[in-house]
N, C-alpha and C positions, 0 to 999 in steps of 0.2 A: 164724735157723738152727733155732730150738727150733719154729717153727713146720713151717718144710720138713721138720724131720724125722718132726714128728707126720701131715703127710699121708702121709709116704713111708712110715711105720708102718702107716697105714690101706689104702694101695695094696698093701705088700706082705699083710696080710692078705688080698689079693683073688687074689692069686698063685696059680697050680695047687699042690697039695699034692707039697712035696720040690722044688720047682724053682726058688729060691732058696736054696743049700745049699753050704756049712754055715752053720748056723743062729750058729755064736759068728763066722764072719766076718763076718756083716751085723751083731750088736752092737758089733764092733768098729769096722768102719767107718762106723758112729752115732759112736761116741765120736770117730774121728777128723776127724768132719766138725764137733764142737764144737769140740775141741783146733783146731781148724783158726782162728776167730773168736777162740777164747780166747786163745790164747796170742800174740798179738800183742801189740807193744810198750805199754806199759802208756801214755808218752803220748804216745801218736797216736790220732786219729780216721780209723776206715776210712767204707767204702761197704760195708758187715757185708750188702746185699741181692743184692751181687755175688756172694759164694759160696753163700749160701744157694739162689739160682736155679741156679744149676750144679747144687748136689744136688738138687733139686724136680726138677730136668728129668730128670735120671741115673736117679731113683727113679721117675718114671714110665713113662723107655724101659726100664728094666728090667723091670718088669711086661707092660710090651710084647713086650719079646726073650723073658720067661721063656712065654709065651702061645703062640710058636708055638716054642721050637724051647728045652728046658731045658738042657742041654749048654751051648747057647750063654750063656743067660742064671749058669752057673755061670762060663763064663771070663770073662764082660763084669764080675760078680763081686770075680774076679781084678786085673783091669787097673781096675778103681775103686779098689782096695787101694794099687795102683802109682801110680795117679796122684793119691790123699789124700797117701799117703807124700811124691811130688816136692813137691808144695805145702806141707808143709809142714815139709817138711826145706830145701826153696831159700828159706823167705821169708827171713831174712836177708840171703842174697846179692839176692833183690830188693828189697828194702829200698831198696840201694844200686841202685838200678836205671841212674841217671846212669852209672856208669864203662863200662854197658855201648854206650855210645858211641864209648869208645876204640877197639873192635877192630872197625870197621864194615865193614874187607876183608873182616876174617875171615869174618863174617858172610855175606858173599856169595861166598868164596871156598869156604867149607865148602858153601854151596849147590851150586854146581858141580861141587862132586868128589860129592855126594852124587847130584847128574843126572849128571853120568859112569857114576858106579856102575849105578845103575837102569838106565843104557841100554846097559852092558856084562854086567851079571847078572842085569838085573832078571827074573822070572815074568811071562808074559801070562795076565792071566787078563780072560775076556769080550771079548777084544780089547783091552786096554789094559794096557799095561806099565808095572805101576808098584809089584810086591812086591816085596822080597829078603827069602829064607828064610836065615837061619842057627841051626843046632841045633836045628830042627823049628819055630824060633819065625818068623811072617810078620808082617813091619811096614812099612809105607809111609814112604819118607822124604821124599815130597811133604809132609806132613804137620811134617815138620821145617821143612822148604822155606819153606814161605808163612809161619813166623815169623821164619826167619833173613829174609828178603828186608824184612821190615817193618823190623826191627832195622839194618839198614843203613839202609832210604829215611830212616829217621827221624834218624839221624845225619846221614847226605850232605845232605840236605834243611835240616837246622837251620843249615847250615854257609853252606847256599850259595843258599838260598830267596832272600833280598833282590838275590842277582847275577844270577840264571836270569829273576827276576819284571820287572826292568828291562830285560832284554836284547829288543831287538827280535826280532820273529819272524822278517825278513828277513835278520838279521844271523847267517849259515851260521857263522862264526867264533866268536862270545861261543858261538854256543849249542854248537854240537859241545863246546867246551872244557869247561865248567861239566857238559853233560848226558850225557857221555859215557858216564861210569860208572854213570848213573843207569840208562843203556840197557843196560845188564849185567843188572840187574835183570830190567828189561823184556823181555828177551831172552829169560829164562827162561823166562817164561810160555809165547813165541810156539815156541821148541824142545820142550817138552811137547807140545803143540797139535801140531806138526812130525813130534818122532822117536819120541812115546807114546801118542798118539795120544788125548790124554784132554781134551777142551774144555771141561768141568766144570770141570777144576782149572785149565787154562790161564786160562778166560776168571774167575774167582776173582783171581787174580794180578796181570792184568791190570786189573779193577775197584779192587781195593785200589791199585793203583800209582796208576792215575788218580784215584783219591777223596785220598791224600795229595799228589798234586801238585798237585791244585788248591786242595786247604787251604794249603799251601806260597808258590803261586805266583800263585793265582787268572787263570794263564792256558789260555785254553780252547782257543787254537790247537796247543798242547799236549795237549792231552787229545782232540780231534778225529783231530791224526794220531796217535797213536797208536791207535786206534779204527780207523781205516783202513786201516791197517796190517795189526792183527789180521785184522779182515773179509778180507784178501786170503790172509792164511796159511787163516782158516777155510775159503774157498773151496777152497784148492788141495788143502785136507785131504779135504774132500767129496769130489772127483772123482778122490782118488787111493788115499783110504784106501777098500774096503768097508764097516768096520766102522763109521767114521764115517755115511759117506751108507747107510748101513742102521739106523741111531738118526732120523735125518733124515724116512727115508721112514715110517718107522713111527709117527712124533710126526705127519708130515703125514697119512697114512691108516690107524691103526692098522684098520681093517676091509678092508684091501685084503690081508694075510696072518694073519687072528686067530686060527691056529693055529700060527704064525714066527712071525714078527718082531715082529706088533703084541699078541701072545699077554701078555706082562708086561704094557702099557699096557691092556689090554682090563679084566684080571682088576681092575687096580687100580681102574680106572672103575666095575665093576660094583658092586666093595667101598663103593664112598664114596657110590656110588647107595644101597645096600641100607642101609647105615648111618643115612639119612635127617637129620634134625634132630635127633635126642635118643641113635640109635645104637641096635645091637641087641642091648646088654648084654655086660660085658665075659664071654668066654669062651662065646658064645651067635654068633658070627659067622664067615665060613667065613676067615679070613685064609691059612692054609695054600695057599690054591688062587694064591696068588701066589709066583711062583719071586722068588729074591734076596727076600723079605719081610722078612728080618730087618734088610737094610742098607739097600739103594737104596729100599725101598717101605714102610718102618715107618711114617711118615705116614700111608697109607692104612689101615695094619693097623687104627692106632689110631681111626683116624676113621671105620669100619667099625662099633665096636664101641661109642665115645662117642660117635659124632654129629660132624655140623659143629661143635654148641657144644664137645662137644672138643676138635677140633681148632684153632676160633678160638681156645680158654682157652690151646691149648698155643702159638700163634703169638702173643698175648698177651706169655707169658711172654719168651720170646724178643724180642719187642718192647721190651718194659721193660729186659734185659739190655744189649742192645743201645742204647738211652735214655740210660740211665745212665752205659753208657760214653764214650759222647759229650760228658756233662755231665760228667765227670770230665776229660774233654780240655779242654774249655773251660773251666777253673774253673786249671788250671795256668801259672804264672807264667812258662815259661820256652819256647820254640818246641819242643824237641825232647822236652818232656815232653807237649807238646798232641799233639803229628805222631805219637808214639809211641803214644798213648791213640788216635788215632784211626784211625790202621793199626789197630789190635789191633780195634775196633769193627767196623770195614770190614770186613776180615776173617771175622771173628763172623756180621753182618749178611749180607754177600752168600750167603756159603755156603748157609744157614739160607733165602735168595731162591730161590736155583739149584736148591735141591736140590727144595725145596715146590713151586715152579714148575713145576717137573718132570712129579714127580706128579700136579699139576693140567692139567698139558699147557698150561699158559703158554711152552712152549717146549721142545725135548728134553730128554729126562732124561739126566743125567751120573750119571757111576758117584763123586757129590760123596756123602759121609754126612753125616745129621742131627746136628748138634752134640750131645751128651751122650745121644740119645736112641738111633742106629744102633747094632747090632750093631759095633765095630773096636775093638780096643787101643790102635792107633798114633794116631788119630783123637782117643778118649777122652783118652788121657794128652797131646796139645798142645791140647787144648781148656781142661783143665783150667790148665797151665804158663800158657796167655793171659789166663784169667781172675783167677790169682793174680798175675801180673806186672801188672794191671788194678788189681787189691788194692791193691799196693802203690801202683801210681800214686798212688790216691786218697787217699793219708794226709797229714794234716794236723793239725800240732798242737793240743789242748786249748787254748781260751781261755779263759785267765787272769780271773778278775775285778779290776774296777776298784778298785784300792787307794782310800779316801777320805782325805782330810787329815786 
């Protein structure tokens, strides 16, 4: 941590002058990203490289956010305050991170009143519904969403993994019984995709679902249909939504409208061209000329300005996050702490696929944000709440040394 913060010292040094401000809330939230490692249980052994990467990442999007747009990079600011605060005012209750298996409706039922809500109040914005404004503040409860729905598979799944993994695939009976509720879950993603029209976060939901059920069940016939499935909801999304099959056509010929539709995709190309291998120096690059830059497009801003090798170092990092978390799931004794760790991973991982992908036109861009690095509040503060319930996962007592005779 002492290390991440000595780069994010150096990076904010690079910052435009005044656009990191006020100057005692960035010392503060120094301090509270130590308090953050220190102050855990004296004896337990954590994964101490898990939070540190979260602030590495946070202190470089912020250099990024503050570069094109300062306003923004004061409230991103903000919402860092809020979500050091949650981390480390919840570690205790996650600590106890097991009881939170007891209330695994809850978890999915609070998902669904929370999709209700959105698709009864939610804001459209860019074609996709997925804000609620209350008292000028706008936060994403998708963003809630994709952790409650882990928190439940990881429970339902621990419970009922050995009955679902033996049940034949032919057998319409075991399996409706046992996968019912699973498909509640499931469901969710393919209603987003449906009635919000946002296939970034749907097909996110849908990856994590299938990546915990086949750690669960290791069956694939499983995870095929459900795959299938989706693919018919995406189709029927294409030919009915425009806004949809207008992300579509644009990823397939952004040159065919490059001043519409293909206009964002174009600018970000140019940027990652001009950027070259080593980058055209930070604050020396035109990023502005990309609309949405701060959220959907920060990848390129940044890679404009460092280079591929920055961009690799910053995919990098997120690689090792992501690593780790994994190896934190497998090193857990018990199924619902592994399925738990490795939702949260999956999660993590695809997002950070979806969204990079994007940008690089491996496939449409979804209006997904870059973990710790995009302009969002509601984004930053469950990035943060998965990497500290991650924290926790990974604690394991101090070994004792061996008494001699």
């Amino acid at each position: 941590m002492i290390l991440a913060l000595a780069i994010a010292a150096f990076a904010f040094a690079l910052a435009p002058p005044g656009a990191l401000r006020p100057v005692w809330l960035v010392a503060m939230l120094a301090a509270g990203a130590l308090a953050w490692v220190l102050l855990r249980p004296r004896d337990e052994r954590r994964d101490d490289l898990l939070p540190a990467l979260a602030v590495l990442l946070t202190s470089v999007g912020l250099i990024s956010i503050a570069r094109v747009d300062a306003a923004l990079a004061s409230r991103q600011l903000v919402w860092v305050a809020i979500s050091l605060l949650l981390a480390l005012g919840g570690g205790p209750m996650l600590r106890r991170y097991r009881v939170l298996a007891r209330y695994k409706y809850v978890w999915i039922l609070a998902s669904i009143v929370l999709f209700v809500l959105v698709a009864a109040f939610g804001q459209e914005v860019n074609g996709a519904k997925l804000w609620i404004r209350i008292a000028g503040v706008q936060f994403e409860p998708i963003e809630a969403i994709k952790l409650f729905v882990v928190l439940f598979m990881a429970a339902y799944l621990a419970e009922t993994a050995d009955v679902i993994a033996a049940a034949r695939p032919w057998s319409l009976r075991a399996n409706a019984k046992y996968l019912g509720p699973l498909f509640i879950g499931w469901g969710t993603s393919v209603g987003i995709l449906v009635l919000q029209r946002d296939v970034g976060m749907a097909a996110l939901l849908l990856l994590t679902f299938a990546a915990m059920l086949y750690v669960a069940t290791r069956r694939i016939d499983l995870i095929v249909g459900s795959v299938a499935v989706f693919a018919v909801a995406g189709w029927w999304a294409i030919h009915h939504y425009a806004y949809v099959a207008l992300r579509i056509e644009a990823w397939r010929n952004p040159f065919a409208d490059p001043y519409g539709s293909g206009y964002q995709s174009l600018q970000a190309l140019f940027a990652l061209a001009s950027g070259g291998l080593f980058g055209a120096g930070y604050g020396l690059g035109k990023p502005t000329y990309i609309p949405a830059v701060a959220t959907d497009y920060i990848y390129a801003s940044f890679s404009e300005e460092f280079g591929a090798l920055g961009g690799i170092a910053v995919c990098t990092l997120f690689f090792v996050l992501v690593l780790r978390s994994l190896w934190i799931a497998r090193r857990q004794p018990d199924l619902y702490g592994r399925l738990l760790a490795t939702g949260l991973a999956a999660t993590l991982g695809f997002q950070v696929f979806i969204i990079i992908g994007g940008v690089l036109r491996l496939f449409p861009l979804t209006g997904i944000t870059l973990p710790f690095f995009s302009y969002g509040g509601s984004s930053l503060v469950a990035n943060y709440v998965l990497v500290a319930l991650l924290w926790a996962i990974s604690a394991r007592p101090f070994a004792l040394p061996a008494r001699g005779r």
